[in-house]
C-alpha positions in Angstrom: 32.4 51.0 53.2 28.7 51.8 54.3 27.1 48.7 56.4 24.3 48.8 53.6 26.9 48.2 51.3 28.7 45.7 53.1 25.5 43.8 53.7 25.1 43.7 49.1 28.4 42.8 48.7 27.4 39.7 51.2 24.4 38.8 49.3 26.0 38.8 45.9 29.3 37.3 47.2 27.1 34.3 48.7 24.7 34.0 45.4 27.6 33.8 43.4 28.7 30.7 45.7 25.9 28.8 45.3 26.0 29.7 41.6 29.6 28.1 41.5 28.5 25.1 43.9 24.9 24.1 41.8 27.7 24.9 38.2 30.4 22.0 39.8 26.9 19.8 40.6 26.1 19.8 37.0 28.7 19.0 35.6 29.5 16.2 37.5 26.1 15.3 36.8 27.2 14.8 33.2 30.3 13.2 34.1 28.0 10.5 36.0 26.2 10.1 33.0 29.1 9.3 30.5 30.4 6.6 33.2 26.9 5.0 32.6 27.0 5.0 29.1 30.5 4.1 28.2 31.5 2.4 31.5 34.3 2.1 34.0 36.7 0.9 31.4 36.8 4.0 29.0 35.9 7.3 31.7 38.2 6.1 34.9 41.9 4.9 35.6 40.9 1.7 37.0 42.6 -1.8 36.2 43.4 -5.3 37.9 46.1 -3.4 39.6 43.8 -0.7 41.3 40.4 -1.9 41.0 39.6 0.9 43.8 40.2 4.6 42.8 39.6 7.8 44.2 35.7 6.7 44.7 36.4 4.5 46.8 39.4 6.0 48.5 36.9 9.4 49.2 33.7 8.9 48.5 33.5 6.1 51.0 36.9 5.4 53.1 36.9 9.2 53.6 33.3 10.7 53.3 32.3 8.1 56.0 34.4 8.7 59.0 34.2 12.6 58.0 30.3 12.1 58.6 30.7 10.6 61.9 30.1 13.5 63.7 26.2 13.0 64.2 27.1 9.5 66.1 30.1 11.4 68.1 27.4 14.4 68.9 24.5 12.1 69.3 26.3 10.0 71.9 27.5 12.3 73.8 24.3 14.5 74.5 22.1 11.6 74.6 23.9 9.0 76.1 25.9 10.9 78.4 24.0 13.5 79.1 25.7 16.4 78.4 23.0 18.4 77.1 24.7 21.9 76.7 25.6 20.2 73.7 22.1 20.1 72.0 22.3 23.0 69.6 25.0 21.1 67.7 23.4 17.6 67.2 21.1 19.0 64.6 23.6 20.2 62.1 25.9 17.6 62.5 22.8 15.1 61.9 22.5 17.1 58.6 25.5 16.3 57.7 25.8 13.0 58.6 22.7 12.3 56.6 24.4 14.3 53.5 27.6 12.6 53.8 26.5 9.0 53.8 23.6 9.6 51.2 26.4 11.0 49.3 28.2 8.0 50.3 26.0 5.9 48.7 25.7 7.7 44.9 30.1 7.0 44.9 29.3 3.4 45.3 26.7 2.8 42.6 28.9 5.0 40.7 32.0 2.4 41.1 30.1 -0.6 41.0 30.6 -2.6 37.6 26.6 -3.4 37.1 25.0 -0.9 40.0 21.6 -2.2 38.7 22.5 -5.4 40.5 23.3 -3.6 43.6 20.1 -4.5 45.7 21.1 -8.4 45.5 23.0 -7.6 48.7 19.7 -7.7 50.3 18.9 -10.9 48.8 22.4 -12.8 49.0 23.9 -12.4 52.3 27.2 -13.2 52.9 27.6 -12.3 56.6 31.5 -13.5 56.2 32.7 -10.4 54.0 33.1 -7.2 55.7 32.0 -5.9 52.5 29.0 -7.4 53.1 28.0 -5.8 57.3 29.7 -2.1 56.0 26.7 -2.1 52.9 24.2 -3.0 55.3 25.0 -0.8 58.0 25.4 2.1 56.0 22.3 1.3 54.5 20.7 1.2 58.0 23.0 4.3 59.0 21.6 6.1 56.2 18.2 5.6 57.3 18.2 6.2 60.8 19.8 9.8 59.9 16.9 10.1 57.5 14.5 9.7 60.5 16.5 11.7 62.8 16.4 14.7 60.1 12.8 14.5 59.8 12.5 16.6 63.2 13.7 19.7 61.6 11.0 19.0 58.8 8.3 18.2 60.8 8.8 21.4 62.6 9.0 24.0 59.6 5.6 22.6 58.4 4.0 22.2 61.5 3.1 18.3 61.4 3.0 18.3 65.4 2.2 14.9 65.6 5.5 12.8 63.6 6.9 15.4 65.7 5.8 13.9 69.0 6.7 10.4 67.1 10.3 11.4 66.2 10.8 12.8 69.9 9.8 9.7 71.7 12.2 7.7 69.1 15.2 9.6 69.7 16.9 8.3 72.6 16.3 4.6 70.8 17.8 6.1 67.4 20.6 7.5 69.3 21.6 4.4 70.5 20.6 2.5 67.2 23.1 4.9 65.4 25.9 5.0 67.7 26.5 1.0 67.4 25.6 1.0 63.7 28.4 3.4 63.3 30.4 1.8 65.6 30.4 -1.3 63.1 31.3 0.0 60.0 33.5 2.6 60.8 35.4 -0.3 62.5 34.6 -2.8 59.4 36.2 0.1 56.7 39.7 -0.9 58.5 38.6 -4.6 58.5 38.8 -4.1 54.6 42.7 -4.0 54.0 43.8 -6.6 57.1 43.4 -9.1 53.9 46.1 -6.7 52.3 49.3 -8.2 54.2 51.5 -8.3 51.9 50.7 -5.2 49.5 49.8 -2.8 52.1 53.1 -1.1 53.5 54.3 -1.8 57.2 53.6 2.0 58.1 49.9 1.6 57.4 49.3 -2.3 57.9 48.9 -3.5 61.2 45.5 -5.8 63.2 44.9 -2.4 65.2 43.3 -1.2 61.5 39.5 -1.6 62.9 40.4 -0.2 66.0 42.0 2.8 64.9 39.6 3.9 61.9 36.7 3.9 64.4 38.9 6.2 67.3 40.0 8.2 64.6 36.7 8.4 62.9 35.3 10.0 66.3 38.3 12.5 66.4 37.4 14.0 62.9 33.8 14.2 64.0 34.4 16.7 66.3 36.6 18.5 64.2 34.0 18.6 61.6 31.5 20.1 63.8 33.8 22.9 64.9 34.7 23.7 61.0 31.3 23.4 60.5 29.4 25.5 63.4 32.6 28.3 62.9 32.0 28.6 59.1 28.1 28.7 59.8 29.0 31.4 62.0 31.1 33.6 59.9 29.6 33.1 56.8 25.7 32.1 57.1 25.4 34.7 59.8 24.8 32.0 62.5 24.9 32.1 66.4 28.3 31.7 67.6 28.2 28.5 69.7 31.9 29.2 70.6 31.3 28.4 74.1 29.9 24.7 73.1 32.8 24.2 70.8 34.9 24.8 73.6 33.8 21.6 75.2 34.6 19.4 72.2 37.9 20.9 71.9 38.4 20.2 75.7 37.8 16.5 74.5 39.8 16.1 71.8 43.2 16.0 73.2 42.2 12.8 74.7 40.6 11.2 71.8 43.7 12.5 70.0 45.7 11.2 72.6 44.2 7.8 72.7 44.9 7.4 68.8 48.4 8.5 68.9 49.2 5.8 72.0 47.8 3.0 69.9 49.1 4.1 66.3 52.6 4.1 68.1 52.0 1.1 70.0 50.8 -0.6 66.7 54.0 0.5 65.0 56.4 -0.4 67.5 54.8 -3.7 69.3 52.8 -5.1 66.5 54.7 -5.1 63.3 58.0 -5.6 61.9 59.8 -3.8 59.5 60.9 -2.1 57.4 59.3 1.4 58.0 60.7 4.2 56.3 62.3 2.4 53.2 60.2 4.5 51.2 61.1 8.2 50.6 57.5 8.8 49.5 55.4 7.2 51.6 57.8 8.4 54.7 57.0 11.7 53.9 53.2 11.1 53.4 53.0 9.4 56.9 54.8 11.9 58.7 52.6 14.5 57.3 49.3 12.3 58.4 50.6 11.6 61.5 52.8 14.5 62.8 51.0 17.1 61.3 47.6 15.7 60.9 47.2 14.1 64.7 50.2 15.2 66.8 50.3 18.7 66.2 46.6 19.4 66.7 46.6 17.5 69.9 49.3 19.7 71.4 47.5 22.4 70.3 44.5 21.7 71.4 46.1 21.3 75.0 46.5 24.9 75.2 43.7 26.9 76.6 44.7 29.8 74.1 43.8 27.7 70.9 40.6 26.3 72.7 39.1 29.6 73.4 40.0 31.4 70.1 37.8 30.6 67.1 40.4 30.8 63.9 42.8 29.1 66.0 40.4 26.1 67.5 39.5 25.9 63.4 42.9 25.5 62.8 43.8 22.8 64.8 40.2 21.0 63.4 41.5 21.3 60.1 44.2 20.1 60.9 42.7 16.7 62.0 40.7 16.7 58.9 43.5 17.0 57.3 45.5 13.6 58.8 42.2 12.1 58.5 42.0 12.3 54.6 45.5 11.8 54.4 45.1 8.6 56.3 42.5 6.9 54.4 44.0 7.5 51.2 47.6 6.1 52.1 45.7 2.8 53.5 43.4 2.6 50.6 45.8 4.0 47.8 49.4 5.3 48.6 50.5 2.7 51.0 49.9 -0.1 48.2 50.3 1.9 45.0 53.2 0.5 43.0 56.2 2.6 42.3 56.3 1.2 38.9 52.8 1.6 38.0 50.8 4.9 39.4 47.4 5.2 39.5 46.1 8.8 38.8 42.2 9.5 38.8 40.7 9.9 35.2 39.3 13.7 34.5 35.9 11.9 34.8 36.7 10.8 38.3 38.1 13.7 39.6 35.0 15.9 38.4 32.5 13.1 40.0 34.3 13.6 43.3 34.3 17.4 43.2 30.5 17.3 41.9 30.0 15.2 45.4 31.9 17.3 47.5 30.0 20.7 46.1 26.8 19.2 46.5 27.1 18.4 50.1 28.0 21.7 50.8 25.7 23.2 48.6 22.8 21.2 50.0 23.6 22.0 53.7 23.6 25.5 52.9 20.2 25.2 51.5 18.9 23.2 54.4 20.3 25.8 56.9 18.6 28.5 54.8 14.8 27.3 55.0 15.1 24.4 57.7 15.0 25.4 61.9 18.7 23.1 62.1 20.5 25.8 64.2 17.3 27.1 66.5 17.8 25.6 70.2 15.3 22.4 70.3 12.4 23.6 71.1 11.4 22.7 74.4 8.2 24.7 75.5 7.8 25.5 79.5 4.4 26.8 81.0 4.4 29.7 83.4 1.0 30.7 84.6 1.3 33.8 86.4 0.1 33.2 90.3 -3.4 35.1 91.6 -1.6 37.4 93.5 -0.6 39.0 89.7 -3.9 38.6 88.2 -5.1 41.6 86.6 -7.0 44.3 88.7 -10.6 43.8 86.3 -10.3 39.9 87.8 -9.2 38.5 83.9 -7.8 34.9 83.6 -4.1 34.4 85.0 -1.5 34.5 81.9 0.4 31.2 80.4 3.4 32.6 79.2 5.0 29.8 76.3 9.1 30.0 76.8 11.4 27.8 74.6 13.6 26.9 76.9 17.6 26.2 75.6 18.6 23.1 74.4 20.8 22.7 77.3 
């Protein structure tokens, strides 16, 4: 095959992507609709028994520690100043802001009257979790907002908000990181009410600790999917070198999860653990093959330096990570006599979500500068002993220095 006609068969293969992402956004746009005009009742599987469904268990349990990588990234380059780092903050930030804006269309989706939702800024009850998650995701939401402005600012050429969102970035850093830090936390908060109906593999008072550990270990993951797939299928630089780094990290953060889930498990609660064929099987499979097998792999330098295999080992993590979150939020207390199973209306929603996130990163990385080096500019002036030989002005030479 020609490398013209390699290059067509790219173009069309990639149109008829976005064709299949912007079909799955429709429709679940129509799904939407039909759950506001017949209700939660009639289009989902939702009861007294499980009055949180895949919505909740995905849309925010998951989506939100699978976004955390622009607090992970943003900390790390800002706060502890490892700045070879920078090229990856700005897509991370994008997806960040995607995720939790996402984030917020599955809760109005599963809430019973959404257009009462704004009294939570009006009523405070600062004793529900419920209550500090909704506001910092509100205030997560729109600190990513600001921080994705830069990107904007800089494909128009509004050079003063740039200057604006530059001075404000070391302060939204930090803003972000303990906003995150919160609520990532507060989403295990949620089920320590759940003693007795949550099952001894999941339940333990480590919850809040461990969603936010494990919430940073799936950032990282998601920016190495994400900067590898950029890569290999957006045409991309390849920032394998960068991802190298985070991959050097994540055996400890890895680590550091595995020592307190087993801690958790063996010091903190009582038995009985695997009296469950089901849900013995669904934890090994989070934890053995979702946390422990990535972390050994990403021990060895071989998987580190190799892109497919570093991907594998992210997806991995992903993997326990989603796993996780749906057997504290639904497997771990679904009743063996009485299953819950998603409605065709939910399972399109959540699909509609998904596509759209990706869908709308791809279009952002198409027409916004998110993957150019941040644009630091240097001046040279060339010294007299190079002016030219008719006696013209010395040169300024403008370099855009690396974001490292």
């Amino acid at each position: 095959m020609t490398a013209a006609r390699y290059v067509v068969n790219e173009i069309k293969g990639y149109h008829r992507f976005v064709k299949f992402l912007i079909a799955l956004v429709a429709i679940a746009a129509v799904a939407s609709l039909a759950r506001f005009v017949f209700g939660l009742g009639p289009t989902t599987n939702l009861n007294d028994t499980y009055p949180w469904g895949l919505w909740i268990s995905f849309d925010v349990v998951t989506a939100v520690p699978l976004a955390a990588g622009a607090f992970t990234l943003g900390a790390i380059v800002h706060c502890f100043h490892i700045k070879k780092l920078e090229p990856l903050v700005r897509p991370a930030i994008v997806t960040g802001f995607l995720g939790y804006s996402l984030v917020c269309i599955g809760l109005v989706l599963d809430l019973g009257q959404p257009h009462k939702g704004w009294h939570v800024l009006r009523y405070w009850n600062p004793h529900s979790p419920m209550f500090e998650v909704s506001m910092c995701v509100m205030a997560y939401t729109t600190v990513l907002f600001l921080e994705f402005l830069s990107p904007v600012a800089e494909k128009f050429g509004w050079h003063v908000p740039m200057r604006v969102l530059r001075w404000l970035e070391m302060p939204l850093v930090i803003l972000a990181a303990a906003i995150s830090t919160l609520h990532q936390s507060s989403l295990g908060t949620f089920f320590l009410i759940v003693v007795d109906k949550l099952h001894n593999l999941w339940y333990n008072p480590l919850l809040p600790l461990l969603f936010w550990v494990s919430a940073i270990c799936a950032g990282m993951c998601i920016i190495i999917l994400e900067a590898t797939a950029s890569h290999k299928w957006m045409g991309q630089p390849n920032e394998g070198v960068l991802l190298r780094t985070l991959a050097k990290v994540l055996p400890w953060t890895l680590g550091l999860y595995i020592g307190l889930r087993t801690f958790s498990l063996l010091a903190l609660v009582e038995g009985p653990f695997f009296d469950r064929p089901g849900l013995t099987i669904a934890f090994f499979l989070e934890f053995g093959v979702g946390f422990v097998l990535p972390c050994i792999m990403f021990t060895q330098k071989s998987v580190r330096e190799d892109d497919r295999r570093r991907a594998i080992a992210a997806s991995l993590v992903i993997f326990g990570l989603v796993l996780n979150r749906f057997n504290v939020s639904m497997i771990g207390m679904m009743n063996p006599r009485h299953i819950y199973l998603p409605s065709i209306i939910e399972t399109l929603v959540t699909l509609g979500i998904i596509a759209a996130h990706i869908l709308f990163f791809v279009l952002i990385a198409k027409y916004f500068p998110i993957f150019e080096h941040h644009p630091e500019t240097v001046d040279y002036t060339i010294p007299d002993s190079f002016h030219k030989l008719d006696g013209g002005p010395s040169v300024e030479v403008k370099a855009a220095s690396h974001g490292g």
